[in-house]
N, C-alpha and C positions, 0 to 999 in steps of 0.2 A: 542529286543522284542522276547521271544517265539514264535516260529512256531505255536505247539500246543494249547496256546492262542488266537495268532491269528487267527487260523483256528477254532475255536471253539465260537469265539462272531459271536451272533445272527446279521444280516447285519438289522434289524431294529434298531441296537443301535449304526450304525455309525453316526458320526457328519452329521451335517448338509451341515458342506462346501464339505467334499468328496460325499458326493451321490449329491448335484448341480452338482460337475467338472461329476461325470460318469453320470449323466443323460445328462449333453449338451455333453459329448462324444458318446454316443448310439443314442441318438437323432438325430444325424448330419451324423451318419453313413446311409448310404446305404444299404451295401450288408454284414456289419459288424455288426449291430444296433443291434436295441431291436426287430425286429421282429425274428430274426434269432436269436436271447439269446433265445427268448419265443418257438420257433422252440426245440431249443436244451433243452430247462429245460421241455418241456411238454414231453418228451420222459423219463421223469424221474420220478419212479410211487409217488415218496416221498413225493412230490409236484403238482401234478394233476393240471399243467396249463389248461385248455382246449382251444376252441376254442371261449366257449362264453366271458373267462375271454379276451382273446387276441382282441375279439370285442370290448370288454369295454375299453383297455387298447387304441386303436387305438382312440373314440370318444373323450380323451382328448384334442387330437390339436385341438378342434372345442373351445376349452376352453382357456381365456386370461388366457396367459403365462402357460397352460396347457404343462404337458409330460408324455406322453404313455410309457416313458422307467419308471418316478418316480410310476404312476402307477404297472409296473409290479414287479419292487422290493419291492413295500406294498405287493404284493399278496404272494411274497416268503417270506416276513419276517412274514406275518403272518402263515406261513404253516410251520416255522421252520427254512427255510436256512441258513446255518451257510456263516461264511467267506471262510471255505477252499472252497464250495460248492459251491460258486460265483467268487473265485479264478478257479477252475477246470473248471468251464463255459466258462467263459472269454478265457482262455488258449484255449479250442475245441473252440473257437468262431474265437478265432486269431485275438482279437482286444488288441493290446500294449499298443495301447493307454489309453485304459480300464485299464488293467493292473496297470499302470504307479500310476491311479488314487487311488488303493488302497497300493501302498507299506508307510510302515508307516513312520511317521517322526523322524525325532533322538530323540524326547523328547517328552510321549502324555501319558496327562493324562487318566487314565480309569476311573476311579470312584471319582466322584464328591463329594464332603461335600455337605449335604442335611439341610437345615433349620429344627431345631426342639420347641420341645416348653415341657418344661419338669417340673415338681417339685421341690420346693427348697429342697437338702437334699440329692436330686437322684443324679446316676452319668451319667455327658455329656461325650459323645461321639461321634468325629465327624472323617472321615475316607477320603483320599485324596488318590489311591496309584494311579505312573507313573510308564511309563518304558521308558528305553533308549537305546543307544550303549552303554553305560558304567553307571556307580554307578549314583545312582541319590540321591541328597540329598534335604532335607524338612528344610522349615522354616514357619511356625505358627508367625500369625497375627491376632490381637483385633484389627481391625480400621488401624491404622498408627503404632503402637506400637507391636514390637516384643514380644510375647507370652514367657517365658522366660523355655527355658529346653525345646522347643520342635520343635524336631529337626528328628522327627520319622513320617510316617504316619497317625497313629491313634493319636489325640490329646483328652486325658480323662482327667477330672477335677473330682475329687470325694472328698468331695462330694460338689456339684453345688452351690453358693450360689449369691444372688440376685444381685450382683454386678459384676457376669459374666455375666449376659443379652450384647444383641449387636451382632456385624455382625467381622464374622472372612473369613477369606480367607488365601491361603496355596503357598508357592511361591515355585516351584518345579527347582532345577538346575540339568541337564548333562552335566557337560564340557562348551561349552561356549552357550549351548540353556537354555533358562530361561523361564520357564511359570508359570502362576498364576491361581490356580480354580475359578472357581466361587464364588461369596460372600455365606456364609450362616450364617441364623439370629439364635438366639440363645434368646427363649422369657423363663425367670423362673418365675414359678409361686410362690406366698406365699399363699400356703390353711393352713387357720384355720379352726378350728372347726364351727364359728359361718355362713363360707360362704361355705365350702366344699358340695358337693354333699351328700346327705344323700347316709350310705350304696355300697360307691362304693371303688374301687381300684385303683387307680391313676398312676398303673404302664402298658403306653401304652404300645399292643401287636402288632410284625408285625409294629408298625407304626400307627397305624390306632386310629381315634379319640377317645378321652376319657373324657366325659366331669368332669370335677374338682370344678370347680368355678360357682355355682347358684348366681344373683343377689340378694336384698334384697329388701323388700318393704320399701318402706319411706313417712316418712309425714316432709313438710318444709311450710315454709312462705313465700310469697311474698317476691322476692329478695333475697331469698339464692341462693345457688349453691346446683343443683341436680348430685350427682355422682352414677354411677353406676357400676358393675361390674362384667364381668364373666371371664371363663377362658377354655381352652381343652388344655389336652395335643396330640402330635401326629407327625408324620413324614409327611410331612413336616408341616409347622406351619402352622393351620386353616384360615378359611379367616371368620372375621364377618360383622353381619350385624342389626344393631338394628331397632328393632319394635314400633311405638307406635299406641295402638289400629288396629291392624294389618297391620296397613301399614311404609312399608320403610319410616326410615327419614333418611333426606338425609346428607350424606357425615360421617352419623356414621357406620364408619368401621372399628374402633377399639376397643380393648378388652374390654377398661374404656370408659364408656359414661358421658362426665360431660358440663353440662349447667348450665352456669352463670348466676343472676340473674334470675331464674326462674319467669312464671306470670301464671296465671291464666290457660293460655291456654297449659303449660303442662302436669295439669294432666290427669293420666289415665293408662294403663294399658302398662307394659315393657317388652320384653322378645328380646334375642337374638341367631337370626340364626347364627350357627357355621355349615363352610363346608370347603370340601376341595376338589379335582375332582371327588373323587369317592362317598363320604358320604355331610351326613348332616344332622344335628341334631338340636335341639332347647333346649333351658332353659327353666327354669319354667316360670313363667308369672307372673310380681310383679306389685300391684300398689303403684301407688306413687299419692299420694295427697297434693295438693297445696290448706294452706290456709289462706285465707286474713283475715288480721286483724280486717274486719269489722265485724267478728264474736262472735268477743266479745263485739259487742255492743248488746243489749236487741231486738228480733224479731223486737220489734214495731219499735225501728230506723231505722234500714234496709229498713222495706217496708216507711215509711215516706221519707225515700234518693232514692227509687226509685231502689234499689238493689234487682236485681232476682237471685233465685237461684232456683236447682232441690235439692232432696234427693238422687236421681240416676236417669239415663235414660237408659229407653227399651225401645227395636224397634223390632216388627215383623213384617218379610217381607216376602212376598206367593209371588210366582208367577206361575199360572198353564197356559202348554202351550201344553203339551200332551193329549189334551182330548178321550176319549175313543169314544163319539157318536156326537162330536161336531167339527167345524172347525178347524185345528190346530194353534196356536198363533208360532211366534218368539223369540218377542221382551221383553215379561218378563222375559229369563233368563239373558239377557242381562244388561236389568233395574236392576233385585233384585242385580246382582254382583256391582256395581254401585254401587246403594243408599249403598250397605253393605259396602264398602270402605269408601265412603263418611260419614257417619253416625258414623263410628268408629272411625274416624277422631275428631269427635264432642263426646267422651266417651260416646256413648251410647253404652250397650250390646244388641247386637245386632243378633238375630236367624233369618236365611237365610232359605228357605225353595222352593223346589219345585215342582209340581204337586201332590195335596194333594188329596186324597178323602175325604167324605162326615165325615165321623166320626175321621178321618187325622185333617180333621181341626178346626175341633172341639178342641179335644184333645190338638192339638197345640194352641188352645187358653186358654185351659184351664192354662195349662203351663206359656203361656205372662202373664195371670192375676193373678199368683202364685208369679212371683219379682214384681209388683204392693204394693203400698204402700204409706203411705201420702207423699206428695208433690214432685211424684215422675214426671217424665213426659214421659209418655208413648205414643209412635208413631206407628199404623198400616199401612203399606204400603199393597197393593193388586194391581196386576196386572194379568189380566188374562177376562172370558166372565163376565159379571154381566149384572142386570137389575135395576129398580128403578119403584117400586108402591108407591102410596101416601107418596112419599116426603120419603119412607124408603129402602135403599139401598139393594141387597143381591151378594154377591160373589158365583160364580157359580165352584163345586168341580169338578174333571177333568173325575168322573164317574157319573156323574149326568144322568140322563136316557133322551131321545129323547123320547117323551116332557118330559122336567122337571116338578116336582113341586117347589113350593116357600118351602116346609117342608125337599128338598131337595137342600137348597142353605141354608147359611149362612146370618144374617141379621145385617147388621154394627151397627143398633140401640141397637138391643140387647145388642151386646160386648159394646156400649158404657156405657148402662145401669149398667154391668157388671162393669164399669172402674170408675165410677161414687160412687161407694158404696167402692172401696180402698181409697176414698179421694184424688186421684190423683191433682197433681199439675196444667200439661198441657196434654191435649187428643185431638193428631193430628192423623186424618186421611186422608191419601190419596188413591185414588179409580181411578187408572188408569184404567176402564174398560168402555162397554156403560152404558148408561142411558135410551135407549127405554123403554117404558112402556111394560107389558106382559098383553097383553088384554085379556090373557086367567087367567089368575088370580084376581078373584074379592074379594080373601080374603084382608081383612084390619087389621092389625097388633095394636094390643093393649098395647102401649109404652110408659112408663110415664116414661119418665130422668125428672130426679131434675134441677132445674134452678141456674147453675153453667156460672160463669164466665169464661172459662178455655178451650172453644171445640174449635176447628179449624178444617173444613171438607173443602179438596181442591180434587174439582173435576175434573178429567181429557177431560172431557166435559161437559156441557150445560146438562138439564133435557132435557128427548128424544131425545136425541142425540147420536152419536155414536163416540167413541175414534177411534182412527187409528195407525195403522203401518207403517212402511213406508218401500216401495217395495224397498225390495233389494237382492240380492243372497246370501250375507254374514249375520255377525249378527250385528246388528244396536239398537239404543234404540228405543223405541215409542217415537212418535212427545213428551207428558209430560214430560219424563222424559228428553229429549234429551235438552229439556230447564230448567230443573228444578235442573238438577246437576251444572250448569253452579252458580246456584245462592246459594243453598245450604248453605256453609260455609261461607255465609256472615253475618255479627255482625247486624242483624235487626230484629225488632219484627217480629216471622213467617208470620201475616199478609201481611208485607210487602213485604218478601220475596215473595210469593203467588203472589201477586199486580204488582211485577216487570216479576214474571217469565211469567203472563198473557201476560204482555204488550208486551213480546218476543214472543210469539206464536201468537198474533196478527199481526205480523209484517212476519208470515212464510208463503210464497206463496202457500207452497203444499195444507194446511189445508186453508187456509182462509174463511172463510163463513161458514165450515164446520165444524172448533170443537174450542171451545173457552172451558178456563179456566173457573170456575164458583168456587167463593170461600163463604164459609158462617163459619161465624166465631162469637162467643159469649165474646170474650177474650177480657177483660176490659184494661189488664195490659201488661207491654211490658215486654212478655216473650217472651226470643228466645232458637232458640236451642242451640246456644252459651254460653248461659247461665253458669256459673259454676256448681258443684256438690258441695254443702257442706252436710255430711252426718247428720242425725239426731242425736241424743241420744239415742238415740236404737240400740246401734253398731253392737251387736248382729243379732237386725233382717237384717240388713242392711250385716253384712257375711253372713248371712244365705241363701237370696237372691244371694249372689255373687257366692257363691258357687254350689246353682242349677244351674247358667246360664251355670259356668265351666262346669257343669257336661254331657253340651251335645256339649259342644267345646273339650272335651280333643281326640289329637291323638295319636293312638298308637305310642308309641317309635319306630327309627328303630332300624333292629336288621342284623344282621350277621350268614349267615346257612352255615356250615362247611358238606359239603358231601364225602366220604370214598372213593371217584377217588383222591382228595386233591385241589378240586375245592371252591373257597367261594366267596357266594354269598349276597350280600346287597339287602335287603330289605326294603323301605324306604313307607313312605304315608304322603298326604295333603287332603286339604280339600278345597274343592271347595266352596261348601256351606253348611250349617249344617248337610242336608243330601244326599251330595255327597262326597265319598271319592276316591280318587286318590290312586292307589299301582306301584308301577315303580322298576324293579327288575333292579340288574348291576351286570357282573361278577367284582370282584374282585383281584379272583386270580381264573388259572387254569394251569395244570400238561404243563411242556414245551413240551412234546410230542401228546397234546392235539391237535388237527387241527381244530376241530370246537367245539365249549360250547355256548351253551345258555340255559337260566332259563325262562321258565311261570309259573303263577299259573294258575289253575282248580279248579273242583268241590267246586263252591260255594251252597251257601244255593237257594232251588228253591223260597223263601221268596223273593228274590232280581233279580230273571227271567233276569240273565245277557245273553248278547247274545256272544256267541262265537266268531263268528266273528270279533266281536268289542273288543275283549280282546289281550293283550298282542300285541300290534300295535309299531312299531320303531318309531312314531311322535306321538304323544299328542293328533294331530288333528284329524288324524286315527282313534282314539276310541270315540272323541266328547269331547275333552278337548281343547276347545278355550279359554277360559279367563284367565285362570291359566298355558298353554303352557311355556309361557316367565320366570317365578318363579323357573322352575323345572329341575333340572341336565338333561344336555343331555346323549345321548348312554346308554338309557334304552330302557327296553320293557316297556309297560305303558297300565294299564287298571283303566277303570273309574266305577265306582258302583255309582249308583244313588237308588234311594227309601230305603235309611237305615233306613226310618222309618218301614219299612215292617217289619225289621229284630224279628225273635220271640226268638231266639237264641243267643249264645255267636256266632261269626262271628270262624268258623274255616275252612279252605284251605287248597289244594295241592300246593304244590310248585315243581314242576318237572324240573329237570336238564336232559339235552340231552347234549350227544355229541361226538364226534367220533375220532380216535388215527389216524395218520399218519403212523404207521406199520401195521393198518387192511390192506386186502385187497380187503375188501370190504367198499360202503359208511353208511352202517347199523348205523345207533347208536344206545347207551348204552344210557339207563336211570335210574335214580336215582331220590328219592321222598322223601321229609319230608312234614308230616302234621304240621300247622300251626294255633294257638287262639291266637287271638286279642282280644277277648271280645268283650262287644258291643261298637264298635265306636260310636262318635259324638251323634247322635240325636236319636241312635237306644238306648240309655239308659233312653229314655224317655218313651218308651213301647209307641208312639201313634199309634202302631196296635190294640189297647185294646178296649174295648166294652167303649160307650160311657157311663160316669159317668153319675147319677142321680142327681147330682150338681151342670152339666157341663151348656154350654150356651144352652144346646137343651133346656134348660126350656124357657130359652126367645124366641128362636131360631125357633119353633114349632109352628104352627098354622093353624086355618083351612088354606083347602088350594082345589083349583080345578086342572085337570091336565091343562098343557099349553102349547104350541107350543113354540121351544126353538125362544127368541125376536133376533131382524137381530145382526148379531157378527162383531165385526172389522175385515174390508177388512184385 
């Protein structure tokens, strides 16, 4: 082995087994150890140990199977230290032992074969090199079977084709030492035209993900086989993860997703997350529709057999919990994330929504009642303060004035009235809020619904009565919902589900006598949410509908900022709920001689009154991102945006890169800045900052009204 080699790898890229042997050798020592390494290298300006790093390095022994010496070699490999640099240490340290641990072995691989994942046509190339005391020679392996003619380091196949896929490994001799690399997988893709990514390049850069392969939408029958497929190229080979209606199914985590015999209960909406540690990306989003044969029987047989179906299902879910002159709530952001898993589970499209105002939610209904359509089955969820006058509901917006009026709440009879005139199939709603009477309002509400077989109103408590929370430090659901998700996805008329989730709340000690279920229902027929979707004859309106819902679900792409230090930085975003988005920066790559880099972003729109503080946080939880934490790559910075409805603008940012060289001699850092457009994400391409329409539900929604003292709110 070269000297110079040696002394020039970075000591964060030794194996694993030598820094264990030199950590239990420093650890053990005394008057030799790691305190006296940390002694000797803080006197070295290159590496700026201090006294706080040597504190930290010390609270490890309070840690199982913790060491203060594997501590203080991260802190040198991250600032630079090379090998000669922790050789020359060692030597002024005068531990042999130490020593001992890093002289090399007669035969040791340096650079590993990396799993790739590449295009049919391109050329593979996969790279193994050793050194030794003498010549060292290669043999290349497919599996078990000798690779034939190579007998070199670099093993290139040009050009790649689908029957090199599989896992190769590299068997290295010096004389009588023999070592083998690690396996690496070898995935080729076949892009055609029909599956290819519209518009892109397929030759990865660096390594780093490139997606290739879009799924396709499909329509099958009862009892086929659904397949699906996508594909990225990248170093190393990505990892997936398939969706359906947003949520993980489990154990699909491969590139091709195929389900046999398909029924009823797979369709709906597909898309798959591709990642690797440092990115992550998604496909487009295809449905797939499953249909049963009984749809080629004539309407009238169907309903004579007793077979329900939807045309599509929507769901809009409010939950206001931030109020400006009113008590503040918990337990709705909790609930809407909730019912919006659950619900999407059950193919509904389904728009998440939180702390609305007064013409917010308006606007937002106008919206729900824009995919409305015959025999659709449309579901209002609401969580948040509300009231109930003569038998007619109102959800109270999160700027409502102390005293409210009734002209300043929303009135569930209206929208129903509203949902009534699209010919809707099924009209559920639920009202997780109180029911006190507002004896300061003696207006009476002038409501004519049509006498429809089809309403289902489940109330989260009793007439004059009050809903409840339930005391806790963390976040928890409302007593409703906390039973109500448990029932949800069960195959029964919603009635019934309603009927069973009461009978659980009646049985819960904290509420008892205090808030009961109260269900009122006109529904002749046994429709569930379960229900299939078989779409109309109007395919047309039925895309056209699909297509607005997308249109306040889509997130921006991520992307990759390339800054002139030679630092890059990943930019990535989720979505919490329709209008919460998620931004999580992660270095990529930064200049070897860099000591410290980190990326935030800034100057947002004052539209969205983000708080500083809460931005660009190293946990999730930090900035207020609890339900979506678990979903999201670690070792980021992470900032959460809430009220995207505000947005009046295309969404554009700072992106700031900081960070400081190991030859300054001072800790200053350099900054460096690119401006950033997303356009409007998620729900901000809805405009509901807009003046409320003349067409909206404020026609229903209005009425006299006297002021009122706001009615008592959930504890």
């Amino acid at each position: 082995m070269s000297d110079s080699l040696e002394r020039s790898t970075k000591i964060n890229l030794l194996k694993e087994s030598i820094v264990k042997k030199l950590c239990e050798v420093l650890d053990k020592s005394n008057s030799k150890g790691w305190r006296k390494l940390g002694e000797i290298v803080s006197s070295d300006r290159r590496f700026k140990v201090s006294s706080d790093d040597m504190e930290m390095c010390s609270l490890r022994v309070l840690e199982v199977e913790g060491s203060p010496s594997l501590m203080l070699l991260r802190l040198m490999g991250e600032r630079g230290c090379t090998m000669g640099h922790l050789t020359d240490y060692l030597q002024t340290l005068g531990n042999s032992d130490a020593l001992q641990c890093l002289k090399p072995p007669a035969l040791q691989i340096l650079i590993q074969p990396q799993s790739v994942a590449l295009i049919c046509g391109h050329n593979l190339r996969l790279s193994c090199h050793a050194v030794g005391k003498s010549p060292v020679q290669y043999q290349w392996f497919k599996s078990r079977e000798e690779v034939p003619n190579s007998f070199s380091p670099e093993l290139l196949i040009s050009p790649v084709q689908l029957k090199d896929a599989g896992f190769y490994i590299c068997r290295v001799n010096c004389g009588d030492a023999c070592e083998f690399s690690q396996w690496a997988q070898v995935d080729v893709l076949n892009v055609t035209m029909s599956y290819a990514a519209p518009g892109q390049s397929y030759q990865s850069i660096d390594g780093r993900l490139k997606l290739a392969i879009h799924p396709q939408s499909q329509r099958l029958h009862v009892g086929e086989t659904l397949q699906l497929e996508c594909g990225a190229v990248g170093r190393p080979i990505p990892r997936y993860q398939w969706h359906r209606n947003g949520v993980p199914i489990p154990n699909a985590t491969k590139r091709k997703l195929m389900i046999p015999q398909v029924m009823q209960d797979h369709h709906g909406r597909y898309r798959c997350e591709i990642s690797s540690s440092t990115e992550r990306m998604w496909t487009n989003e295809v449905d797939v529709v499953i249909a049963n044969l009984m749809i080629f029987l004539p309407k009238t047989n169907l309903t004579n057999q007793g077979f329900m179906s939807a045309t599509d299902k929507v769901a809009l879910l409010i939950g206001n919990l931030s109020y400006q002159n009113h008590p503040q709530l918990k337990a709705p952001m909790v609930d809407v994330y909730d019912l919006t898993n659950l619900l999407r589970q059950l193919n509904f499209k389904v728009v998440s929504l939180l702390d609305l105002t007064e013409s917010e939610m308006r606007n937002a209904v106008d919206e729900f009642l824009l995919l409305l359509h015959k025999g659709v089955y449309g579901l209002l969820y609401y969580a948040g303060h509300g009231y109930e006058n003569y038998g007619n509901s109102f959800m109270v917006p999160v700027d409502a004035p102390n005293p409210y009026h009734s002209a300043n709440c929303l009135c569930v009879q209206s929208i129903l009235k509203l949902m009534q005139e699209k010919e809707t199939g099924l009209n559920v709603f639920l009202l997780d809020m109180c029911r006190k009477r507002n004896i300061h309002d003696e207006s009476t509400p002038n409501i004519v619904l049509r006498v429809t077989a089809n309403i289902v109103f489940g109330y989260a408590t009793c007439q004059d009565a009050e809903a409840f929370e339930l005391s806790s430090t963390g976040f928890t659901n409302g007593v409703f919902v906390k039973f109500l998700k448990k029932r949800l996805l069960d195959d029964e008329k919603i009635t019934v589900v309603l009927d069973r989730v009461a009978e659980d709340m009646g049985q819960f000690d904290a509420t008892k006598g205090k808030q009961a279920l109260e269900i009122r229902s006109s529904l002749s027929e046994r429709r569930a949410l379960t229900d299939p979707i078989l779409p109309s004859d109007s395919a047309d309106l039925v895309h056209a509908h699909s297509r607005q819902w997308a249109k306040a679900h889509e997130l921006p792409e991520s992307m990759s900022l390339n800054f002139d230090c030679g630092a890059q930085i990943k930019l990535g975003f989720a979505a919490e709920f329709s209008n919460v988005l998620v931004i999580y920066t992660h270095i990529v790559k930064k200049p070897e001689d860099m000591s410290f880099c980190q990326a935030h972003v800034t100057d947002f729109s004052l539209d969205l009154d983000v708080d500083p503080k809460e931005m660009n946080r190293e946990t999730p939880e930090e900035t207020g991102i609890y339900l979506l934490s678990s979903s999201l790559p670690q070792h980021c910075l992470y900032t959460r945006l809430s009220s995207l409805q505000k947005l009046r603008e295309e969404l554009v940012f700072t992106v700031c890169l900081q960070g400081t060289f190991a030859a300054m001699d001072d800790d200053h850092p350099i900054f460096w800045t690119k401006s950033v457009n997303i356009g409007k994400p998620l729900i901000a391409r809805l405009d509901l900052h807009r003046a409320v329409r003349r067409n909206s539900c404020l026609q229903t929604c209005m009425m006299p009204h006297s002021p009122s003292q706001s009615p008592c709110h959930s504890p």
